[in-house]
C-alpha positions in Angstrom: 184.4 199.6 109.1 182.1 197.0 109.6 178.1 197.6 109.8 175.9 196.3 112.4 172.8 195.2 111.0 170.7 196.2 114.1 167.1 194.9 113.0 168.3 191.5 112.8 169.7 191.6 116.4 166.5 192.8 117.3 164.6 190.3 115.6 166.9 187.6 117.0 166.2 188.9 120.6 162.1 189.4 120.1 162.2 185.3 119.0 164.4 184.5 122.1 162.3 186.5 124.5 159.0 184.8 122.7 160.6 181.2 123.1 161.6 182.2 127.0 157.7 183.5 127.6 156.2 180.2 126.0 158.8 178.2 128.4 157.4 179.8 131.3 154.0 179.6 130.6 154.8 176.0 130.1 156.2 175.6 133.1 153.3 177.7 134.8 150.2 175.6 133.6 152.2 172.1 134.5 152.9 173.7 138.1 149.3 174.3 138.8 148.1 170.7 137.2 151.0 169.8 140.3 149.1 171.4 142.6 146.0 170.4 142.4 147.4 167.5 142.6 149.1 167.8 145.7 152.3 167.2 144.2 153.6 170.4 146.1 157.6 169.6 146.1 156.9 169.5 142.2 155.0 172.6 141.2 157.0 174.4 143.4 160.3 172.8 140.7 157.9 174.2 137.8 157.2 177.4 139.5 160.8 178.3 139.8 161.9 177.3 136.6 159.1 179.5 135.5 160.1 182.4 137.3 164.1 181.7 136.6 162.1 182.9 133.0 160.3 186.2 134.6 161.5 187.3 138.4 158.4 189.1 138.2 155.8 186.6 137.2 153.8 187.6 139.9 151.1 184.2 139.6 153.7 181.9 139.5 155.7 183.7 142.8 152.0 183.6 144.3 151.4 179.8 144.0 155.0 179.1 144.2 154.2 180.3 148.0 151.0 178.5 148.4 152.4 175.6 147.6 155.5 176.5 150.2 152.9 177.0 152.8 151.3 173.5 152.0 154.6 172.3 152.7 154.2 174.0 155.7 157.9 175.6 154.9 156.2 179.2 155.6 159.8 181.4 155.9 159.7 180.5 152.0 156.5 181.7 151.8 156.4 184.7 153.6 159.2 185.8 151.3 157.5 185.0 148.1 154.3 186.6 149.6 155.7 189.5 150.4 157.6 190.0 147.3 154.2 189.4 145.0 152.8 192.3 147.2 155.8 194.7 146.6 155.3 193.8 142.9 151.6 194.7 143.4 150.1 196.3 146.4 146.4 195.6 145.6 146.9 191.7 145.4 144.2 190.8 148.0 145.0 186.9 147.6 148.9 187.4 148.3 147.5 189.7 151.5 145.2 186.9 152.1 147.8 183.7 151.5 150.7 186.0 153.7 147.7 186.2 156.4 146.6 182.7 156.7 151.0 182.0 156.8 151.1 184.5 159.7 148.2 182.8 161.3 150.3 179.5 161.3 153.3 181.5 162.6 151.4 182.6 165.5 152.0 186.7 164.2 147.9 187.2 164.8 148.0 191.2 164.5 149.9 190.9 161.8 147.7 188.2 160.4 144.7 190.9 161.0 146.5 193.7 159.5 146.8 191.0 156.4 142.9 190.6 156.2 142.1 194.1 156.9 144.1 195.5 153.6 142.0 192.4 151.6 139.0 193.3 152.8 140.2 197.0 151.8 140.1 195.3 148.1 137.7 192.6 147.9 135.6 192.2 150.9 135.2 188.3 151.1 133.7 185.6 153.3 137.1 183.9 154.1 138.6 187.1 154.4 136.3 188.1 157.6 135.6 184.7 158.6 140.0 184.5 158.8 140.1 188.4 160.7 137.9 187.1 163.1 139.8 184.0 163.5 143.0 186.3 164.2 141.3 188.2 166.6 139.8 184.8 169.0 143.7 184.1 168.9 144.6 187.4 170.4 141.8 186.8 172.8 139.3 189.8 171.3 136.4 187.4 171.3 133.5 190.3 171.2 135.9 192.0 168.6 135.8 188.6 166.2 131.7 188.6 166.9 131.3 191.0 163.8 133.8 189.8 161.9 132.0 186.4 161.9 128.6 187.8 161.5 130.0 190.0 158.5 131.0 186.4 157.0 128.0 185.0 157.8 126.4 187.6 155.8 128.2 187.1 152.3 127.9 183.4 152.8 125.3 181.4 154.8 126.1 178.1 153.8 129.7 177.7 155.3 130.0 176.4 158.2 133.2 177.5 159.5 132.1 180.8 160.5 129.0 179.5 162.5 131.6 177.7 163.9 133.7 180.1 165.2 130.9 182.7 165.9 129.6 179.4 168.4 133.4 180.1 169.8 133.4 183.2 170.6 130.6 183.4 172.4 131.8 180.1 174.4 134.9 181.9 175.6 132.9 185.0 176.6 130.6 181.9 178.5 127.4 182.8 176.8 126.9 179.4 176.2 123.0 179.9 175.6 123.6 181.9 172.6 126.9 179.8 171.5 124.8 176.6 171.3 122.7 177.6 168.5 125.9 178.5 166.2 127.2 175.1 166.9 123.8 173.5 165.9 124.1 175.3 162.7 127.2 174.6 161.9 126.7 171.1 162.4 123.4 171.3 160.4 125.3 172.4 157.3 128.4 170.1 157.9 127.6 167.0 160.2 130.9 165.7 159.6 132.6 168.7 161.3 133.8 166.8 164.9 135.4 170.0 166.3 131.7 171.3 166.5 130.4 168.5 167.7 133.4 168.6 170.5 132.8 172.0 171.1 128.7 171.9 171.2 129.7 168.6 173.8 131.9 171.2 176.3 129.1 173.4 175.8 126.3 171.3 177.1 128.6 170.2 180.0 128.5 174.0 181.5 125.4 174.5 180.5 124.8 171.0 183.3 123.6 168.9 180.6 125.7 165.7 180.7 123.6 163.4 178.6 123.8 165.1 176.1 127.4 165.8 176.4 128.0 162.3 176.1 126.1 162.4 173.1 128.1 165.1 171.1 131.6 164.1 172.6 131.2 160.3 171.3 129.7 161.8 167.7 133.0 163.7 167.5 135.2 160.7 168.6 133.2 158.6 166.0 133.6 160.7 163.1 137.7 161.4 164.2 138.8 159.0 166.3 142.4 160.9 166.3 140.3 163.5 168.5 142.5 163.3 171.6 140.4 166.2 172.9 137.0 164.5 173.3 138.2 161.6 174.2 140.1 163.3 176.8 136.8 165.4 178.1 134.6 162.6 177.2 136.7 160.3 179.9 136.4 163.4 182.2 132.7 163.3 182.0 132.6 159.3 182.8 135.0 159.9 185.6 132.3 162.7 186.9 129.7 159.8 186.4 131.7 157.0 188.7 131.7 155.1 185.0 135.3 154.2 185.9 135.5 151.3 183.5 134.6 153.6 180.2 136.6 156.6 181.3 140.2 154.2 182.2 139.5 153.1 178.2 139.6 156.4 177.2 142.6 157.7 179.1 144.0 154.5 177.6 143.4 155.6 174.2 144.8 159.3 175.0 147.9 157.5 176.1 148.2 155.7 173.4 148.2 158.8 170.8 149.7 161.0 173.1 153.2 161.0 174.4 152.8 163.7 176.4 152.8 164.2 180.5 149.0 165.4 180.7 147.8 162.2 179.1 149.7 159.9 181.8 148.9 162.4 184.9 145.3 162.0 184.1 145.3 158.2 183.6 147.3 158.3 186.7 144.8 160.7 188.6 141.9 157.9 187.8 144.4 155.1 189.1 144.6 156.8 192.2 141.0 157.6 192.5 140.8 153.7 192.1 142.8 153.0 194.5 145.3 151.5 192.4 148.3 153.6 194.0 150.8 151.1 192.2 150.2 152.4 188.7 149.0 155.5 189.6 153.0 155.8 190.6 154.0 154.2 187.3 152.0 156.9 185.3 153.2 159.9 187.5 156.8 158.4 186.9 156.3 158.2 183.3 155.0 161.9 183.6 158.2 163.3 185.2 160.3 161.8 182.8 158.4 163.4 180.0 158.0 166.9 181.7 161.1 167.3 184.7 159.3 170.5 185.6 156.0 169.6 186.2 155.3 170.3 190.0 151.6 169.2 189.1 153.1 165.3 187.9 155.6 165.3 191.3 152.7 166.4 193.6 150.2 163.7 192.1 153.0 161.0 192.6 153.9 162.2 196.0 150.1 162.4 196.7 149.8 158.1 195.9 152.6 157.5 197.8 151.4 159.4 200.6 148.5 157.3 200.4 150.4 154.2 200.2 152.2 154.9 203.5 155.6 155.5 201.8 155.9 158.9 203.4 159.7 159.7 203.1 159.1 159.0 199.1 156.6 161.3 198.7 158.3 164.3 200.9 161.0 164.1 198.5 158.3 164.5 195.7 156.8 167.4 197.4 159.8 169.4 198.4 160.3 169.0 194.7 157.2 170.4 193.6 157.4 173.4 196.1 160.5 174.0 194.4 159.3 174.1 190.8 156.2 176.2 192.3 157.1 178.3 195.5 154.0 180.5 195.2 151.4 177.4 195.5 150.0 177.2 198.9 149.0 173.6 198.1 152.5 172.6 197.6 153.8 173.5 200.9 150.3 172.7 202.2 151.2 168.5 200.5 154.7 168.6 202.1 153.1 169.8 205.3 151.4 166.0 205.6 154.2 164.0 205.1 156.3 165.3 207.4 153.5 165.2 210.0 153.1 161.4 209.1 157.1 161.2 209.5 156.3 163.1 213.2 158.4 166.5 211.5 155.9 168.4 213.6 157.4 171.4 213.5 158.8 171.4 210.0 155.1 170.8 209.1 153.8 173.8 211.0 156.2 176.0 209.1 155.1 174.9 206.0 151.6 175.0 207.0 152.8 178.6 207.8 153.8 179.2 204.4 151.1 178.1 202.7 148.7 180.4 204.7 151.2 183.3 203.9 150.2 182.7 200.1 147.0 182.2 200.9 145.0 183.5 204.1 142.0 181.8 202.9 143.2 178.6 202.9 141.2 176.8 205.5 142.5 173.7 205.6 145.3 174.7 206.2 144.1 176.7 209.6 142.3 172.9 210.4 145.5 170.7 209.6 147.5 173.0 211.6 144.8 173.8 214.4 144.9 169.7 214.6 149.0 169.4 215.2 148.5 172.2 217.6 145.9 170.5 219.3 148.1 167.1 219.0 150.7 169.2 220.9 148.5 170.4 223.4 148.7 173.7 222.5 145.1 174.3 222.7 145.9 178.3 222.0 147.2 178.1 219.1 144.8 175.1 218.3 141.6 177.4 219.2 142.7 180.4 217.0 143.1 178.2 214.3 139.8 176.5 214.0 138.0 179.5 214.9 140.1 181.4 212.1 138.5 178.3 209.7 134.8 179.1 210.8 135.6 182.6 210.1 136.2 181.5 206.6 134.2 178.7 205.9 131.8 177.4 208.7 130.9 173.9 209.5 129.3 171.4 211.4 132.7 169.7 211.4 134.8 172.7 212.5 132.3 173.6 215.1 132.3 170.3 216.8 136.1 170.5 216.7 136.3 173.7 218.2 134.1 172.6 220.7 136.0 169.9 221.5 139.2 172.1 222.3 137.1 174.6 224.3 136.2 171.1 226.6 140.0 170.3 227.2 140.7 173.8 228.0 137.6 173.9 230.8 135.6 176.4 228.7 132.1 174.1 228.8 130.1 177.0 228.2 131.6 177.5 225.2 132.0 174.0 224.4 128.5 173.4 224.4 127.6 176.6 222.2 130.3 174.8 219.9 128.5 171.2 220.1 124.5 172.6 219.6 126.0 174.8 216.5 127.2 171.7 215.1 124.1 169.6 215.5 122.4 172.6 214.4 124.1 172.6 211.2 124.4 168.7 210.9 122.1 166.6 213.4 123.8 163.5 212.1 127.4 164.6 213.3 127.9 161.3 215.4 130.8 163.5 217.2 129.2 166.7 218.2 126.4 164.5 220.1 129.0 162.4 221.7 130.8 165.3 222.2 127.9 167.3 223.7 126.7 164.3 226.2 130.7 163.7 227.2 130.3 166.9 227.9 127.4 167.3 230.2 128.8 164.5 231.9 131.7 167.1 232.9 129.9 169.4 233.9 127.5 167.3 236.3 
């Protein structure tokens, strides 16, 4: 019988295992000079090969799912991330790496849960600066306050967490205190447009336009791919009556954007201009993009309403009412152009509708006090303007309430109607006319 010479077998294997580990650590180092190259499809080739070596080289799974996350393939690296923390439960950057991957999957508890067992190990700037960020997407903006401060604290030259401190506060519309973050953040990274966007929307509820302007063109300067400001920024000109400069940037959304918001708010500005004709165009363009969009059929029914062409925009609004059957202003829209299309009845019953959704919707109670009083049903006309004073008093609905009470015969009344509306408005051409017609009657 035959002896095994088990030393040499040994020997043999501790050479083999030696030649393996220098393979992988080969493969390792050329995977991270990959990397920081940006060469992510690459490293990720070297990674593997690395770990086909060692299933439990831990470093290489780690970066092997960084780089998957760069490659923005994050099911690969939520595995690898989570495997790297089975391997070794105090890893605070495979916490951290598997948090910033559920951040970009939208999982923002577990994203926070992620951060919180980092911090648990090595309390970091990114780490709270990233927890807070979780928590503003879950909508916990006072709860993210600390979290930022905390980051703030370890690190006071980043600007990120300035940033989103300034955001926080914006959504909990303390826009004094938010406007100081943004300056800061700015101050330490002037070339950070989202600040510069955010400091713009600021100053605009805080009623300082100019200087709106100012930070909303700084952000389009330094990013002109910032659909956002440009979007705001031709908001603002539109506010202004700068028609011109806000059409060239609803062009320039358009362009970058092929979505329906960008063509129902060119559109919007096209109507506003009068130019009903591509105002349709847009709308159209709109519907195609986004069949459900009640807001994109009501705007295009709304310019062809205004461009006489009333049976075309009914058929838009009965649309919209059916994508959005709780909107009073839907039914309120179909209401006026069946009246235009003398559907008087049809558009009482929407009008009906619409105050059935809404009881304070007063004019709805003036569109249908007016068919009423079209009708001569003065009754029904009365109740409805004085339900509309009730609501919302005018000069305008006093004078036309007093202008029903003088068909029915009720001057005294009448002429309570007509002083309360010069009253409130002594240029109301009507309410004098009204008023001396009036007296006329009664002498």
């Amino acid at each position: 019988m035959k002896r095994i010479f088990f030393p040499a077998v040994l020997l043999f294997l501790s050479q083999s295992l030696h030649g393996q580990g220098k393979i992988a650590k080969e493969q390792f180092a050329s995977g991270k000079e990959l990397y920081a190259e940006h060469r992510y499809s690459e490293s990720i080739a070297r990674f593997s090969t690395a770990i086909s070596f060692f299933p439990e080289y831990e470093d290489a799974i780690l970066l092997r799912g960084i780089a998957f996350a760069e490659l923005n393939d994050l099911p690969a690296a939520m595995t690898d991330f989570d495997y790297v923390v089975s391997l070794t439960p105090h890893n605070s950057a495979a916490y951290f790496h598997r948090g910033l991957t559920q951040l970009k999957l939208g999982k923002d508890s577990l994203a926070y849960l992620d951060f919180t067992r980092a911090i648990q190990i090595i309390p970091t700037y990114s780490l709270f600066n990233f927890r807070g960020v979780a928590s503003l997407n879950m909508g916990k903006y006072a709860e993210s306050i600390p979290d930022f401060n905390q980051a703030i604290n370890l690190d006071q030259f980043k600007d990120s967490a300035y940033y989103n401190l300034g955001i926080a506060k914006f959504k909990l519309k303390e826009y004094a205190k938010s406007l100081p973050d943004f300056t800061r953040a700015l101050f330490l990274n002037p070339k950070n447009d989202a600040a510069y966007y955010h400091r713009g929307l600021n100053f605009l509820c805080l009623g300082d336009t100019s200087s709106a302007l100012l930070d909303l063109s700084d952000a389009i300067k330094i990013n002109p791919a910032n659909s956002a400001a440009t979007f705001s920024r031709a908001g603002v000109y539109r506010k202004l009556g700068k028609y011109t400069q806000a059409l060239i940037d609803f062009n320039s959304c358009v362009d970058r954007n092929t979505n329906s918001t960008a063509y129902i708010n060119r559109g919007s500005l096209y109507f506003q201009l009068g130019d009903y004709k591509n105002a349709i165009e847009d709308f159209t363009i709109a519907i195609q993009l986004s069949p459900d969009s009640a807001r994109a059929y009501t705007n295009r029914g709304n310019a062809f309403l205004a461009g006489a062409q009333y049976a075309d925009a009914l058929t838009d609004y009965q649309k919209a009412a059916l994508l959005s059957p709780n909107s009073p202003a839907a039914f309120y829209c179909k209401s006026a152009a069946e009246y235009h299309l003398n559907q008087f009845d049809r558009a009482i019953n929407d009008l009906d509708k619409a105050l059935a959704l809404d009881p304070q919707f007063t004019e709805a109670y003036k569109f249908r006090g007016s068919i009423y009083y079209q009708l001569g049903d003065f009754e029904n006309a009365l109740a409805d303007l004085t339900s509309t004073i009730a609501i919302a008093p005018s000069a305008q609905s006093y004078c036309d309430r007093g202008n029903i009470f003088s068909e029915m015969g009720l001057y005294e009344e009448g002429m309570a109607d007509f002083n309360k509306a010069l009253e409130m408005d002594t240029s109301l051409k009507e309410a004098r006319e009204g008023k001396l017609l009036l007296m006329e009657e009664v002498q």
